[in-house]
C-alpha positions as CSV (number, residue, x, y, z in Angstrom):
1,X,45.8,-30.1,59.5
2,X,48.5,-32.7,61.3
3,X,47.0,-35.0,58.7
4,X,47.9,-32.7,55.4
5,X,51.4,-32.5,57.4
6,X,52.2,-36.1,58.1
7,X,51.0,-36.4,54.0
8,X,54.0,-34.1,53.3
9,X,56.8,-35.4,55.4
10,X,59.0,-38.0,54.2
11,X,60.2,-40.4,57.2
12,X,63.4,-38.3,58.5
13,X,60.1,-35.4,59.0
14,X,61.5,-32.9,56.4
15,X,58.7,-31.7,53.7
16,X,60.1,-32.6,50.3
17,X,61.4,-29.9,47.8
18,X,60.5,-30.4,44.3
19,X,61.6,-33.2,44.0
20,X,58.6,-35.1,44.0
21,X,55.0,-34.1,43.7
22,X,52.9,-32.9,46.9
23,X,49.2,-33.7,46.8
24,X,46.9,-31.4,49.2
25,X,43.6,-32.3,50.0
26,X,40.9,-28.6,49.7
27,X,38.9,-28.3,52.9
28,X,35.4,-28.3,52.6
29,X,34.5,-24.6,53.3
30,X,36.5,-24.0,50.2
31,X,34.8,-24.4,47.6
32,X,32.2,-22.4,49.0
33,X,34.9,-19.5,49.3
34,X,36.0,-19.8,45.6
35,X,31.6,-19.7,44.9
36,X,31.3,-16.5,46.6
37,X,34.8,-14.9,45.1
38,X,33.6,-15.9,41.6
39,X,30.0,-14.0,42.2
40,X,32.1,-10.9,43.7
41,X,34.6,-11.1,40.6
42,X,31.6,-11.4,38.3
43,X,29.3,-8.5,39.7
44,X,32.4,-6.1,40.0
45,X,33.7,-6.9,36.1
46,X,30.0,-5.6,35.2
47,X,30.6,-2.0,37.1
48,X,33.3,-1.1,34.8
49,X,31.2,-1.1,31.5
50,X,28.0,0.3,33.4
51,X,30.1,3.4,34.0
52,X,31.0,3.5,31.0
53,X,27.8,3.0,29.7
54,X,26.3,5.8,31.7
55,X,29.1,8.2,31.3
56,X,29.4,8.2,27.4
57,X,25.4,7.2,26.9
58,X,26.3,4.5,24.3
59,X,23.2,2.1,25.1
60,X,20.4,5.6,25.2
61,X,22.1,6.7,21.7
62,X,22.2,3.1,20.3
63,X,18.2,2.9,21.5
64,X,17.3,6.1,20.1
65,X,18.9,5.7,16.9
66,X,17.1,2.3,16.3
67,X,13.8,3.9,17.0
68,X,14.3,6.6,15.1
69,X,14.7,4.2,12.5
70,X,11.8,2.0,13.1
71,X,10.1,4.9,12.9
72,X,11.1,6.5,9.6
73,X,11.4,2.5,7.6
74,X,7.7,1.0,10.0
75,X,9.9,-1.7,10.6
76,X,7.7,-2.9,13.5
77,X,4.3,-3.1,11.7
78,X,6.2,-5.0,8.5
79,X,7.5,-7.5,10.9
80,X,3.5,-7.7,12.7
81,X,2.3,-8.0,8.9
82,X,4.6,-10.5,8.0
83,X,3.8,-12.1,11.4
84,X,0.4,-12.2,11.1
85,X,0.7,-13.8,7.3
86,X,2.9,-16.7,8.2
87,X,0.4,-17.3,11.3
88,X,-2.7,-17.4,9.1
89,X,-0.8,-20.3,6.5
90,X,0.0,-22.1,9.6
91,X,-3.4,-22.4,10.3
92,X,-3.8,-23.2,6.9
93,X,-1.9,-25.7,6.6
94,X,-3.0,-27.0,10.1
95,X,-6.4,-27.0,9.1
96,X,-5.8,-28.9,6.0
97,X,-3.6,-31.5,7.0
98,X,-5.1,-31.6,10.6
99,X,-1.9,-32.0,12.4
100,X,-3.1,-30.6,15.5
101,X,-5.4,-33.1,15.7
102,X,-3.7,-35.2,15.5
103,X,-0.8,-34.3,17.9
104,X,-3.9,-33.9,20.1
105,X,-5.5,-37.7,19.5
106,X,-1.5,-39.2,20.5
């Protein structure tokens, strides 16, 4: 610390106004300390919209609503058919130009 003060004092010992800059050097546990402040500031600013969230059921309505409307359209097995087409010319393809084979053989 007598070392950050003898940085700051000009020769008649006063510590400058504004008049010119003042450069402080951070301890080391600092940084540390602004690590855990930012984890603690992050984790609190997510309690807010969880009890939100849990008082007004915005995330359980939202869910519900999207199955009930997989269930009605069968959005899930059109995306499993159309998954299991574009798999099968893959292999197609795969087959017929042998790429995996290739990738394999390098």
């Amino acid at each position: 610390m007598d070392d950050v003060k003898a940085k700051i004092q000009d020769k008649e010992g006063f510590i400058p106004t504004s008049k010119r800059p003042v450069m402080l050097s951070i301890p080391q546990p600092m940084p540390m300390v602004l690590v855990v402040v930012e984890e603690f500031i992050q984790v609190n600013q997510m309690d807010k919209p969880k009890a939100f969230d849990e008082k007004h059921q915005l995330r359980a309505n939202a869910s519900a609503k999207v199955i009930s409307l997989d269930e009605r359209v069968g959005l899930t097995e059109k995306f499993g058919v159309a998954i299991s087409v574009v798999n099968e010319k893959v292999k197609s393809v795969d087959q017929k130009l042998q790429v995996s084979d290739k990738t394999m053989a390098t």
